[in-house]
N, C-alpha and C positions, 0 to 999 in steps of 0.2 A: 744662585737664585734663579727658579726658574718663570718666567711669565705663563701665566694661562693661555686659551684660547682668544684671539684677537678677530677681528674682521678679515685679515689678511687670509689666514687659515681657513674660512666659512669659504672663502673664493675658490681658496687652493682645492677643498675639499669638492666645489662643487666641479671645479675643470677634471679633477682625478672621474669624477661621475658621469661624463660627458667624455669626457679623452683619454682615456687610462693612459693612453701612447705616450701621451706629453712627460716632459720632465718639466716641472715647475718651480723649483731648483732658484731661478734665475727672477721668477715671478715674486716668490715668496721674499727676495732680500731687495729687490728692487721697488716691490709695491711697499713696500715700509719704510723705503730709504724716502718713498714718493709720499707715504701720508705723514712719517715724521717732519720730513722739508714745509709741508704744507701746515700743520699746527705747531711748530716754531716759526713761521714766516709769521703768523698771525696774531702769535704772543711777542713778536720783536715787536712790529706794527704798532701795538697797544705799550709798550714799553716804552717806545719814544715820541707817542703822541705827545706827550704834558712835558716836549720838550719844543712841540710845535716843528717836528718833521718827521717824513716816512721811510722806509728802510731805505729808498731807493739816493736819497737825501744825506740820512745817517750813511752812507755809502761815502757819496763824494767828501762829504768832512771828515770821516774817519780817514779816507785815501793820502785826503790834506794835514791830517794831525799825524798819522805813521812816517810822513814824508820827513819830520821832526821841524827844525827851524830853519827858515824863517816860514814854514807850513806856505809853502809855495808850489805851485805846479803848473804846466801850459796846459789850457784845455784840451790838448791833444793827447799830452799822457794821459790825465785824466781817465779821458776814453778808454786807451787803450788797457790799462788797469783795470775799468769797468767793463771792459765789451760791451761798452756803449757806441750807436753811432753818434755823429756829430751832431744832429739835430736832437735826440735824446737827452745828450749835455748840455746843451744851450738851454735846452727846459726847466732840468735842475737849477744850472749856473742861475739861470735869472731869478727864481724864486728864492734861493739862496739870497740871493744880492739884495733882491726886494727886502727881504728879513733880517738885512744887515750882518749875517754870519759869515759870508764874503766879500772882498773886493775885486774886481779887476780890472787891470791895468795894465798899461802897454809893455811888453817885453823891452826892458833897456839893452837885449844884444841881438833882436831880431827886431825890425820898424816894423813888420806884417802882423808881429803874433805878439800875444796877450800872456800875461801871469793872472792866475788865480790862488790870493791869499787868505786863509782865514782872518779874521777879525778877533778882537778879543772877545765880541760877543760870541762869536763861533766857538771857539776856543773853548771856552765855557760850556756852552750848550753840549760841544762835543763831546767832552771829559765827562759830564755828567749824562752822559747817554748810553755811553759805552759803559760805564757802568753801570745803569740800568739795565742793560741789555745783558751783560753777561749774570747778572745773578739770575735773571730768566735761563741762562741756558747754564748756569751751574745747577739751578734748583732740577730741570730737566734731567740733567746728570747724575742727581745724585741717588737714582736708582740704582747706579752701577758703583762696586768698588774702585779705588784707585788701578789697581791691577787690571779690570773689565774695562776697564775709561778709557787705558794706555792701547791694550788690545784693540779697542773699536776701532781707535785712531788710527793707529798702525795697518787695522786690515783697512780700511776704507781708504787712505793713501796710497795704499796700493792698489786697490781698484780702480783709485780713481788716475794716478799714473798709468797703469794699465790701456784705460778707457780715451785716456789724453792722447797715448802711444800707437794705438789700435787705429789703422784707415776703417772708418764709416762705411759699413755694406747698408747702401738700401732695396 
C-alpha cells in the first residue's frame, strides 16, 4: 500500500528547488515522525478529556497503574519515569489529588518522602482511558498491515536506540 503525495513531500520538493545539494533523507522521515507525534498528541488529548484529564495527567496514572499493586510510587520515580522535573510533578500530583485519582502520603520507610497511590477512583478513570486512548492509536494503525505495524516498530526502536545512544552535536 502505497500513500500519495503528503505536505511532507511539497517541502522536500521545494528544498530539492532551492538546494539540490541537500540530501533530505533525514528531513522526510523526521518531519512525519514530527507531524504524526503532533496529530496523535491531539486525538489522545480529546480521548481522555470525558475522563476529566490530559495526556500529561493520563501519564502519571498510567506510570502508577503499570507499576501494578499496591499502584504506588515516590514522586521522585515518578519524575524520573516522566522526565519531569520536580515542580512539574507537584503540578500534576496536586490536580490529580484535587480530583481524588490520588493520594499522598508519607513514605513508612523514609520520614522525608512521600508515596503516591492511585485511588480507586483513579484506578477506574485509568483503565478506562487507556483504553480510550489505544483504540485512537489502533484506529491510526490500522492503515498498516500486521506485518508493516511490526516493521515500523522495529525500525523506529532502532532509531530511536540509536538516537538515545548517539552524544548530541550542537
Amino acid at each position: 500500500m502505497s500513500a500519495g503525495k503528503d505536505p511532507v513531500d511539497a517541502i522536500i520538493g521545494q528544498w530539492a528547488a532551492v538546494r539540490p545539494d541537500l540530501d533530505s533523507r533525514a528531513m522526510e522521515v523526521f518531519g512525519r515522525i514530527y507531524r504524526l507525534s503532533r496529530t496523535m498528541g491531539d486525538r489522545m488529548e480529546k480521548a481522555y478529556q470525558p475522563y476529566g484529564i490530559s495526556r500529561g495527567e493520563f501519564d502519571v496514572l498510567a506510570t502508577l497503574r503499570r507499576s501494578g499493586e499496591p499502584y504506588t510510587l515516590s514522586p521522585r520515580q515518578l519524575s524520573a519515569t516522566l522526565m519531569l522535573t520536580t515542580g512539574g510533578m507537584t503540578g500534576r500530583l496536586d490536580k490529580l489529588e484535587r480530583a481524588g485519582l490520588l493520594r499522598r502520603s508519607p513514605d513508612p520507610h523514609d520520614r522525608r518522602g512521600l508515596q503516591v497511590t492511585l485511588t480507586e477512583k483513579g484506578l477506574d478513570v485509568i483503565d478506562r482511558a487507556v483504553g480510550a486512548g489505544l483504540a485512537v492509536q489502533t484506529e491510526a494503525l490500522s492503515r498498516l498491515n500486521d506485518e508493516q505495524a511490526g516493521q515500523l516498530a522495529d525500525l523506529l526502536r532502532e532509531l530511536l536506540a540509536g538516537t538515545l545512544e548517539a552524544p548530541h552535536r550542537a
